[in-house]
Backbone as CSV, one residue per row, in Angstrom:
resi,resn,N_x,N_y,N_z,CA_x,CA_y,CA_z,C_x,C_y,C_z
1,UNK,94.194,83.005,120.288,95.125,83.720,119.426,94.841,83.360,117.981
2,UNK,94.908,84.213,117.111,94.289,84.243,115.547,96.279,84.101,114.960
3,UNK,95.696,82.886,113.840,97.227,82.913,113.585,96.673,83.253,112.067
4,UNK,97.131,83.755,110.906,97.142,83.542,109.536,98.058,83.024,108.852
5,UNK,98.480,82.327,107.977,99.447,81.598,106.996,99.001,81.982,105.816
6,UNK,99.829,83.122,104.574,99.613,82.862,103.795,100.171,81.911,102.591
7,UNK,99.751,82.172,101.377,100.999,80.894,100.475,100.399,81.164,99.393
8,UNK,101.437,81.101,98.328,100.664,81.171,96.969,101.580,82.638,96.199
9,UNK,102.457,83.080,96.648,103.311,84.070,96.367,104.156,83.089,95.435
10,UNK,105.306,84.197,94.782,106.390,83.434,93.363,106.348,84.382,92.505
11,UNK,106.564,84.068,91.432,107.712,85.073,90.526,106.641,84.905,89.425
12,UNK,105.798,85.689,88.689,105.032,85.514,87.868,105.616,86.505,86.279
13,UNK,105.220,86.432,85.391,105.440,86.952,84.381,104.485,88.143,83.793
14,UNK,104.821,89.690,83.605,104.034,90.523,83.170,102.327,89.870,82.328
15,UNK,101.527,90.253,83.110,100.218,89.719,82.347,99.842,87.930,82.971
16,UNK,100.933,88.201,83.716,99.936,86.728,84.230,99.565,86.415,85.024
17,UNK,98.606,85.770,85.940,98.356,85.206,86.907,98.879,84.065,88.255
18,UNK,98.301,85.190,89.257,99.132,84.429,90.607,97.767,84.273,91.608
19,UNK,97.518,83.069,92.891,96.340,83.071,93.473,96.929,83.115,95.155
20,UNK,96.741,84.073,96.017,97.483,83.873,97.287,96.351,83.666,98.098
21,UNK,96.723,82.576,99.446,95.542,81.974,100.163,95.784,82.463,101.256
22,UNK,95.019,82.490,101.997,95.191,83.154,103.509,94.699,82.384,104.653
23,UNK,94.793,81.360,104.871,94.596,80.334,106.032,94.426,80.995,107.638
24,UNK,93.007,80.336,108.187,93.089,81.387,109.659,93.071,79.922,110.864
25,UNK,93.736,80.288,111.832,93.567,79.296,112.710,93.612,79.796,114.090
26,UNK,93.516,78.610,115.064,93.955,79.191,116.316,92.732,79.369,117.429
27,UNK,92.611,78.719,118.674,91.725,78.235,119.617,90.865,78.970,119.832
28,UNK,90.910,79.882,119.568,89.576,80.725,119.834,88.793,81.422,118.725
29,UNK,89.719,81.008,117.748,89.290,81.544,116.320,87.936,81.470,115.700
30,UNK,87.230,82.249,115.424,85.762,81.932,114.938,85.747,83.107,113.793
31,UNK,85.072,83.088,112.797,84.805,83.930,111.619,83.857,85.001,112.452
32,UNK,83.071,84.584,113.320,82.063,85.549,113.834,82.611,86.740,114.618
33,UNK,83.535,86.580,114.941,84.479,87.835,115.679,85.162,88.418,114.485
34,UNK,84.982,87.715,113.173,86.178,89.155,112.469,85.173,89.680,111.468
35,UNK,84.970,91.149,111.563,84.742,92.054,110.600,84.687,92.137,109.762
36,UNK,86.430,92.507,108.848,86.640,92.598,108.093,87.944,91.698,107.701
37,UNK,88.092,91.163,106.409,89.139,90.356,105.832,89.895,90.960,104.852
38,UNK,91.692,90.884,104.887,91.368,91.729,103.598,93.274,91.221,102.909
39,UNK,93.439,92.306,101.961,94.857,91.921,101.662,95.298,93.148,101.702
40,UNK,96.741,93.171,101.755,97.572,94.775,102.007,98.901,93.898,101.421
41,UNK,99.654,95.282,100.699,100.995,95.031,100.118,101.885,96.035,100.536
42,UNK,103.357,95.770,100.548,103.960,96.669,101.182,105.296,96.712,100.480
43,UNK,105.634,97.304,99.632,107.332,97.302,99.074,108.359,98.402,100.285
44,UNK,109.491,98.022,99.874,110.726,98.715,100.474,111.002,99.868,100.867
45,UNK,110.800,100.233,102.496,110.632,102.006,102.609,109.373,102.644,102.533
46,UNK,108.326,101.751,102.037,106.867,102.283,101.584,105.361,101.906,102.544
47,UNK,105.067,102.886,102.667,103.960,102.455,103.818,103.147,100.800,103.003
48,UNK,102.576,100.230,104.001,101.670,99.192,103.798,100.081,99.382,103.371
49,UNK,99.826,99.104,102.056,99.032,99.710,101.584,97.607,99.104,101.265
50,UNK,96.447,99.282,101.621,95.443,98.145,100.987,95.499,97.853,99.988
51,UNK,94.937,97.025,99.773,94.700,95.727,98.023,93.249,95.885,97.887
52,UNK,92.577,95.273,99.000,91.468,94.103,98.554,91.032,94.013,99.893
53,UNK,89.704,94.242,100.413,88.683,93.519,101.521,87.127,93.214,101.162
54,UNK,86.966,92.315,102.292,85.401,91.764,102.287,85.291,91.721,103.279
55,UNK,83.882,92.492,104.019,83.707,92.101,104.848,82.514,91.386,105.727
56,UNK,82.662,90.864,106.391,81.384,89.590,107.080,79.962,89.391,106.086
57,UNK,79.616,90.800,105.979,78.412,90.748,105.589,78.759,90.949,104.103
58,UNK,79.763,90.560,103.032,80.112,90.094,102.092,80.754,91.808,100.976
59,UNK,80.583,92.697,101.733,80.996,93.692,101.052,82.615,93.644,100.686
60,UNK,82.435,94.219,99.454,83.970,94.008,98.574,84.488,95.375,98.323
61,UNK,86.042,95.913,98.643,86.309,96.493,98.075,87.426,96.672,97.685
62,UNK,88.055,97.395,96.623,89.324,97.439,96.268,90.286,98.232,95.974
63,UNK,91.397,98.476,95.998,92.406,99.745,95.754,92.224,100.092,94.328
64,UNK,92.046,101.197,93.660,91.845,102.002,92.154,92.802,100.852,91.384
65,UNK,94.084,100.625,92.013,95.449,100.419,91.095,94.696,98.368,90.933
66,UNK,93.657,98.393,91.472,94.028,96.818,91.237,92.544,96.227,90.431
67,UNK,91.562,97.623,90.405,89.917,97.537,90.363,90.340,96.408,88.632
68,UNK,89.558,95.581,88.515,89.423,94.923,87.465,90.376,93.654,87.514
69,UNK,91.253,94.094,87.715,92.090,93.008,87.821,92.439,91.612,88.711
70,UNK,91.874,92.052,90.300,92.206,91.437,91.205,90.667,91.021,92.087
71,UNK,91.049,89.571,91.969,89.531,89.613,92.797,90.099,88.914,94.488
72,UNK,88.914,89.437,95.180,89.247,88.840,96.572,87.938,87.818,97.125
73,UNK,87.979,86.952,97.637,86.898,85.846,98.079,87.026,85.411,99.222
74,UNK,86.685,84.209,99.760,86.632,83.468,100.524,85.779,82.488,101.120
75,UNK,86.476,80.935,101.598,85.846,80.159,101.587,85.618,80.068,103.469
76,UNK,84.525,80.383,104.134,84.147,80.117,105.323,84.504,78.830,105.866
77,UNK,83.664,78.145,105.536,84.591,76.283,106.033,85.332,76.266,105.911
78,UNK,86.071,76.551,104.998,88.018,76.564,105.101,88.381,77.758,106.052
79,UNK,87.773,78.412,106.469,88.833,80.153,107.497,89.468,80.468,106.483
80,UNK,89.377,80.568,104.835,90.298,80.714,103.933,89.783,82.113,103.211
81,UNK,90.541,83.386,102.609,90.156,84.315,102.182,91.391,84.286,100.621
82,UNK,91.391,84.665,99.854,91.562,84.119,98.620,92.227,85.752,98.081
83,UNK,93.175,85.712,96.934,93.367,86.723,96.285,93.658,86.186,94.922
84,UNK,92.839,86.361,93.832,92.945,86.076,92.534,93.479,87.101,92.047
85,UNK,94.501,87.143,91.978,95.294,88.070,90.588,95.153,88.067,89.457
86,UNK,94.957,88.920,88.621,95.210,88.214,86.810,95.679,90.232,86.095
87,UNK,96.434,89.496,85.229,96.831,90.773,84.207,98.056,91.586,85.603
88,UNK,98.683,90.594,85.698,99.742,91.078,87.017,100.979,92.136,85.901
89,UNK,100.857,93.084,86.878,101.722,94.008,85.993,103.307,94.155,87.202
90,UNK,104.545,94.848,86.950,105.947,95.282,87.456,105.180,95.568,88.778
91,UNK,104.453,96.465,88.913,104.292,97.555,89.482,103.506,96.611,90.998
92,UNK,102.940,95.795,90.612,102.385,94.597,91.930,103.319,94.144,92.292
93,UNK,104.796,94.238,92.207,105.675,93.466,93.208,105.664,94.029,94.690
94,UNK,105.238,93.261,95.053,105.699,93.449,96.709,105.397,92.195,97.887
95,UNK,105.672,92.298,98.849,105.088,91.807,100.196,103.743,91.348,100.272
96,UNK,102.717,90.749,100.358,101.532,90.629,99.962,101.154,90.003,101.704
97,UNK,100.948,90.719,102.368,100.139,90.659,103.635,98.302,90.654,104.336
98,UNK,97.994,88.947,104.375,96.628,88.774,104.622,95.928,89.921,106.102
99,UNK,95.326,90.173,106.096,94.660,91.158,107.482,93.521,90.565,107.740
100,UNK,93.486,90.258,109.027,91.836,90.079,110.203,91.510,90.896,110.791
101,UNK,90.718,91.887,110.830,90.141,93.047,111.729,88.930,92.515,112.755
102,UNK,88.534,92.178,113.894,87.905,91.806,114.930,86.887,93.168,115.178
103,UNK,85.760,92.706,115.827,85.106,93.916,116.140,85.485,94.641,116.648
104,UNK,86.431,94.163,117.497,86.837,95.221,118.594,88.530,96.123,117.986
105,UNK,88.240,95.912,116.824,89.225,96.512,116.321,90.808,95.983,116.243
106,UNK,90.749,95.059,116.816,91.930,94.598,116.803,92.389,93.884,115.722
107,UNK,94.240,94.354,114.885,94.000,93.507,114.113,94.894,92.298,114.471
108,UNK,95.187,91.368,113.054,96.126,90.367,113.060,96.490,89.944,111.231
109,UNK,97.917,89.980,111.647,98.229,90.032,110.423,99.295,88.518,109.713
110,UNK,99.160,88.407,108.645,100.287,86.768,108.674,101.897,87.635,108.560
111,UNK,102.465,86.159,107.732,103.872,86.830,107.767,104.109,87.191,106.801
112,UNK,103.337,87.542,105.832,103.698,87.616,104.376,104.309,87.041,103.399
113,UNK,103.939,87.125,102.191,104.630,86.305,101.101,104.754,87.702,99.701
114,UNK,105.949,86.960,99.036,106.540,87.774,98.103,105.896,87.621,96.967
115,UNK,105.522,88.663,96.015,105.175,88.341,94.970,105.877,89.282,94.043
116,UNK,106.331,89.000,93.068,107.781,89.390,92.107,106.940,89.476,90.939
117,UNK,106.571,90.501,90.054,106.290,90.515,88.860,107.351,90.928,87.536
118,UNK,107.915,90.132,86.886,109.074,90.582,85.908,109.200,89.340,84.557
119,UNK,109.471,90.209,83.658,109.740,88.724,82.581,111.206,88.835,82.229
């Protein structure tokens, strides 16, 4: 079973920077079974929307609303996939949900963390 934990969500100030981590664990867990890695956000009433993925073979890509601003990474020895924010605007508040996609399509998702943009 693939568990994720993310952390690194909080209340940031228009124009500034926030870094959310995405921790993978769990007994059978191996990087070599997942695909794709990625981030998705989701506000109130509103479908869940991509952010940010990479996948295995290191391809990056990103939602229009975040291109420049937001980078996505990850550290393999850690099972850790990374979301660098910067130039955080109102409009990024939401739910901030890590994603594992498996070859076989299956996904797994954490529990999410809040991220609040307001001054």
């Amino acid at each position: 079973q693939v568990q994720l934990v993310e952390s690194g969500g909080g209340l940031a100030r228009p124009g500034g920077s926030l870094r959310l981590s995405c921790a993978a664990s769990g007994g059978i867990y191996s990087l070599a079974i997942i695909n794709v890695m990625g981030w998705y956000r989701q506000t109130p009433g509103k479908q869940r929307d991509l952010v940010a993925t990479i996948t295995q073979d290191g391809t990056i890509a990103y939602a229009d609303s975040v291109k420049g601003r937001f980078t996505i990474s990850r550290d393999s020895a850690k099972k850790t996939v990374y979301l660098q924010m910067s130039s955080l605007k109102p409009e990024d508040t939401a739910v901030y949900y890590c994603n594992h996609r498996d070859f076989g399509g299956n996904d797994y998702w954490g529990q999410g963390t809040q991220v609040t943009v307001s001054s």
